[in-house]
N, C-alpha and C positions, 0 to 999 in steps of 0.2 A: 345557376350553378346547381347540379348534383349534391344531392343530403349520403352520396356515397363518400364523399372526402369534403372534409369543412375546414375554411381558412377564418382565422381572427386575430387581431390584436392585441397581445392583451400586454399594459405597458410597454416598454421595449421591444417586446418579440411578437415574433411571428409563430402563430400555432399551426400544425396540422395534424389533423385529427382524421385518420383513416374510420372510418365508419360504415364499416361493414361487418358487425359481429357476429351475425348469423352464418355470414359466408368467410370466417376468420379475417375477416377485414381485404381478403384477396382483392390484389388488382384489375381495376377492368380497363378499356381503353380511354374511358372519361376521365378516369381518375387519374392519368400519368400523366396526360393532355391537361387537364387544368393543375395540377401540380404543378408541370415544367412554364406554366405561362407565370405562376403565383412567383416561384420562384424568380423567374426574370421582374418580376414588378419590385418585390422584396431587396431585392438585390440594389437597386437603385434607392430605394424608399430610404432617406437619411434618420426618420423616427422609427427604424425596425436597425435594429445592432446585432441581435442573435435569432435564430430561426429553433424550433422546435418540432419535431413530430413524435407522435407516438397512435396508439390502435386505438380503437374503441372497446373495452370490453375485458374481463379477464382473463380470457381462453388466449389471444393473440395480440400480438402487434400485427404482423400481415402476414398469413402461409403460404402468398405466394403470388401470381400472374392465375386468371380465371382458366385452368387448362383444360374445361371442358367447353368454353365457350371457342378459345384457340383450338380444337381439334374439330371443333364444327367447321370454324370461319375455313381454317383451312381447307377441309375436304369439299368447302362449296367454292372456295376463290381464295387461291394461293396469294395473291397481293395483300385480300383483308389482313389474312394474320402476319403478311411481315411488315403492312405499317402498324400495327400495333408493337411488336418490336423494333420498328424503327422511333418511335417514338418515345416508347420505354427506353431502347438506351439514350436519346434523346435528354431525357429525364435524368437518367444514371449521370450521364457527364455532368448538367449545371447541376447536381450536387456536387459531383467532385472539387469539381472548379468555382464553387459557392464560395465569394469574397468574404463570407463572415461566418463565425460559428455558427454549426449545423449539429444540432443535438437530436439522439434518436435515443428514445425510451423504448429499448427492447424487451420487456418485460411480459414473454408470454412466448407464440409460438413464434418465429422467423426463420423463413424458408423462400428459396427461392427469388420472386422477385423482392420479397419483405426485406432480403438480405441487399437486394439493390440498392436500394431508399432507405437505409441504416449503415452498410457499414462503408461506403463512402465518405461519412462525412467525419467531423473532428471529434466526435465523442458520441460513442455506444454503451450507456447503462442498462447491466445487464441485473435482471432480479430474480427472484426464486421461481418464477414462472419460466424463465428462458428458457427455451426449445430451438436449436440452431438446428440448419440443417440443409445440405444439396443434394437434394437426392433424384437429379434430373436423370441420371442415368438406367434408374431401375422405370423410366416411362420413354427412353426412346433421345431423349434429348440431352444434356451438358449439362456442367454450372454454367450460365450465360451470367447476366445486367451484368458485365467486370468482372466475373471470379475467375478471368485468364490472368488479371489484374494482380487481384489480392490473395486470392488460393495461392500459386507456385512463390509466393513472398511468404509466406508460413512458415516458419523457421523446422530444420528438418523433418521435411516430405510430408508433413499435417497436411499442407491445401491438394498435395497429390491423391493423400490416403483419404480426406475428407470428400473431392469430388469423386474420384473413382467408386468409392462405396458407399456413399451416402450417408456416413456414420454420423450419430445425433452429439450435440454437445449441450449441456444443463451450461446454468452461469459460471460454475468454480471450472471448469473445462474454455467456456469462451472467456476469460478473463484471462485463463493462462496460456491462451495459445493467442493473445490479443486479438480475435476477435471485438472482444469487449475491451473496453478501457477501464472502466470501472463498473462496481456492484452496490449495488443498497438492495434493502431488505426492501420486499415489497409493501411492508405497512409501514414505510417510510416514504415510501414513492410519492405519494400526496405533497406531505410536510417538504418533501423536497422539489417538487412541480411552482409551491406556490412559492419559497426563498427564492428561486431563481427565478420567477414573475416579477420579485420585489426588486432587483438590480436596476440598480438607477446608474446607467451608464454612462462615461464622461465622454464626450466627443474626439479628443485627444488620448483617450488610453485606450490600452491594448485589452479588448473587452474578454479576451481567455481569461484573463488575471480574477477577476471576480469571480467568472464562472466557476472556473475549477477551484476557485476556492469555497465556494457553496460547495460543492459537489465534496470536496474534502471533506466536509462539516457532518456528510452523512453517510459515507462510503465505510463499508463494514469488508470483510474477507470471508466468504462464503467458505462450506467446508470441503473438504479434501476436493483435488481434482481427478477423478479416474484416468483421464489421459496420461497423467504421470507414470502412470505404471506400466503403461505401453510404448510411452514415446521411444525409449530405445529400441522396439522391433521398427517401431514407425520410420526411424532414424536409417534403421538398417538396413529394411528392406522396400524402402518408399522411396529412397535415395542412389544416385550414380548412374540409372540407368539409362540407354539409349533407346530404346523400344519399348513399349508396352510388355512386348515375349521374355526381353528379358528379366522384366521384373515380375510376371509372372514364374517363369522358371526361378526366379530367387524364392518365391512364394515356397514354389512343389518341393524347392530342396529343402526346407527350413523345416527343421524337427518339432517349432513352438505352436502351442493351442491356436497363439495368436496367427500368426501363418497360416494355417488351417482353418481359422474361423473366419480371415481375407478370403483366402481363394472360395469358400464357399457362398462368401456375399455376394463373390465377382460373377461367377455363374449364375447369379441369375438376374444379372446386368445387360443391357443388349451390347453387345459385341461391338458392334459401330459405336455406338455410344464411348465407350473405352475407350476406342482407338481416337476418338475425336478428342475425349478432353485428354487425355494422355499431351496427344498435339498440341491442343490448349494450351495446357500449361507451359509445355516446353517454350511454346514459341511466344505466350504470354510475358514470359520473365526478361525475355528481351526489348520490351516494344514499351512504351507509355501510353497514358491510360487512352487516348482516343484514340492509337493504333489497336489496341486491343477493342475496344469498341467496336471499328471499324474489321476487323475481323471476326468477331463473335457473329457480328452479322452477316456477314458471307455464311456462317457453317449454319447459323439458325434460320437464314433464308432457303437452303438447299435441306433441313431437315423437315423442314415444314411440306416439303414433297416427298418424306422418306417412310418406306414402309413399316421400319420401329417406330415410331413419332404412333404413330397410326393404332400397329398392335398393343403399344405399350399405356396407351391413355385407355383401350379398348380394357385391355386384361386388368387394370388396376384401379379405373374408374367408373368405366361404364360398365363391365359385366361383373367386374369383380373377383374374377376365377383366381387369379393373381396369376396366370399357368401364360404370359407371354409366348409366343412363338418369333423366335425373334431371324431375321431374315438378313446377311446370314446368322446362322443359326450358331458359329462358335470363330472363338478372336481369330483360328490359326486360317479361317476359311474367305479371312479380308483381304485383300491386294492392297498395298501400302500407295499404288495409285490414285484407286478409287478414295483413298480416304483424304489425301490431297488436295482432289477435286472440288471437295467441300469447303476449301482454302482460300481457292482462286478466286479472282476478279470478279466482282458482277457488272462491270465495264458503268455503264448508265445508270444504274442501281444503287450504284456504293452509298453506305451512310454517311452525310455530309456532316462534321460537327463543326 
């Protein structure tokens, strides 16, 4: 096994320990892959009752999937990088579908796929470290692991306005838009790792009960949440729409800072990208979670050959210039076809769950 992700016992539970701190604990193909096997063992194993993960390090819990390794695989062999997302959501589901508490200590940076392998499961503690964020759209690509899922379930237009523009959330922000379920201070985080090691679980009870009762024992209320102060524009103008266009033109008419500081995020978004999670969402809100799976991978198998995917990892990780040239170049120059296309069938292909 890989010293990249570390499985243990310890009483009761099951640990996982993302152990990549140098590289914010990012996911690689090894690590989703022996995760998703750990987890099937776990699952069955009657001396594990609750499961835990958390990052290695203080910087992060996970920033993400390695997206400079997936823009290589990709531009050498379009199949390597989509089993690596095929197995990443692979992973995404038996968390969802995890028969027992699934605790994720988010205490640091989570993004991306970090947000996969955390906020699926029954409880996300969030600490003074927390860094939330999707911000696939400013490199070419979506929210994928589920955020067709959990994003448009956001209570007014949050999971629209958060993938569309990749806006950050600290912990008092993910607790009140439930991201997080609860918060503890991070120099409680310890004292609260080893009390819930110490749970001595009864075979016939319902093991949430102790949990969340420890968890009560140190859960404090972080300070203000800035999100409050905008959730009404968020409300207003992230909301009712049918098109991408037309909640952009709610953008252009709206007289507020916040309006204005939207549409300027969105510009320098790739165009496709928008149009995609826009989709997303919509058609996310309808579907259950392995339907949405099962389409997230149609659109990230066909993104995986698209030329934003490409410029967008190029301008913002590999050269740096941040100056994308995005192809096409603006939302109004997409055909509501072409973006469809990215939808449909992969006939033989499909992700099995």
């Amino acid at each position: 096994m890989s010293d990249e992700i570390l499985f243990e016992q310890i009483g009761q539970w099951g640990v996982i320990t993302l152990n990549r701190p140098k590289a914010l604990n990012a996911l690689t193909h090894s690590m989703v892959k022996a995760m998703c096997v750990q987890l099937g063992k776990w699952a069955k194993d009657v001396s594990i009752h609750a499961v835990m993960i958390q990052g290695e390090g203080e910087r992060a819990f996970c920033a993400g999937g390695d997206i400079r390794w997936l823009h290589d695989a990709a531009r050498e062999d379009h199949k390597t990088a989509c089993e690596f997302f095929r197995d990443e959501y692979t992973n995404n589901a038996a968390i969802y579908h995890f028969p027992k508490p699934y605790i994720a200590l988010i205490d640091g940076i989570v993004m991306g796929g970090g947000v996969g392998v955390s906020v699926h499961g029954t409880v996300r503690i969030a600490g003074d470290n927390t860094l939330f964020a999707m911000p696939e759209t400013g490199i070419g690509l979506f929210p994928d692991v589920g955020g067709g899922y959990f994003m448009p379930r956001l209570e007014g237009g949050l999971g629209l306005y958060y993938g569309l523009t990749g806006a950050r959330a600290k912990a008092a922000d993910c607790l009140e838009t439930g991201i997080a379920t609860h918060y503890v201070s991070s120099d409680r985080n310890e004292d609260l790792i080893s009390a819930l090691h110490e749970i001595e679980f009864k075979a016939d009870d319902d093991p949430y009960g102790p949990i969340l009762k420890t968890i009560d024992d140190f859960k404090s209320v972080p300070d203000r949440a800035p999100i409050n102060e905008v959730r009404g524009d968020i409300e207003r103008l992230f909301t009712g729409h049918d098109t991408l266009d037309g909640l952009l033109t709610a953008l252009e008419n709206d007289q507020s800072d916040f309006a204005a500081d939207a549409l300027k995020t969105l510009s320098r978004m790739s165009p496709t990208s928008l149009h995609l999670t826009f989709t997303q969402m919509q058609r996310g809100y309808m579907l259950d979670f392995n339907h949405v799976m099962r389409m997230e991978f149609r659109v990230v198998s066909r993104v995986m050959q698209s030329d934003d995917f490409f410029e967008g990892v190029r301008a913002l990780i590999i050269d740096k210039d941040k100056s994308p040239k995005w192809s096409p170049p603006s939302v109004g120059d997409i055909d509501k076809t072409d973006v469809k296309a990215f939808f449909a069938s992969l006939d033989k292909d499909e992700l099995v769950l």
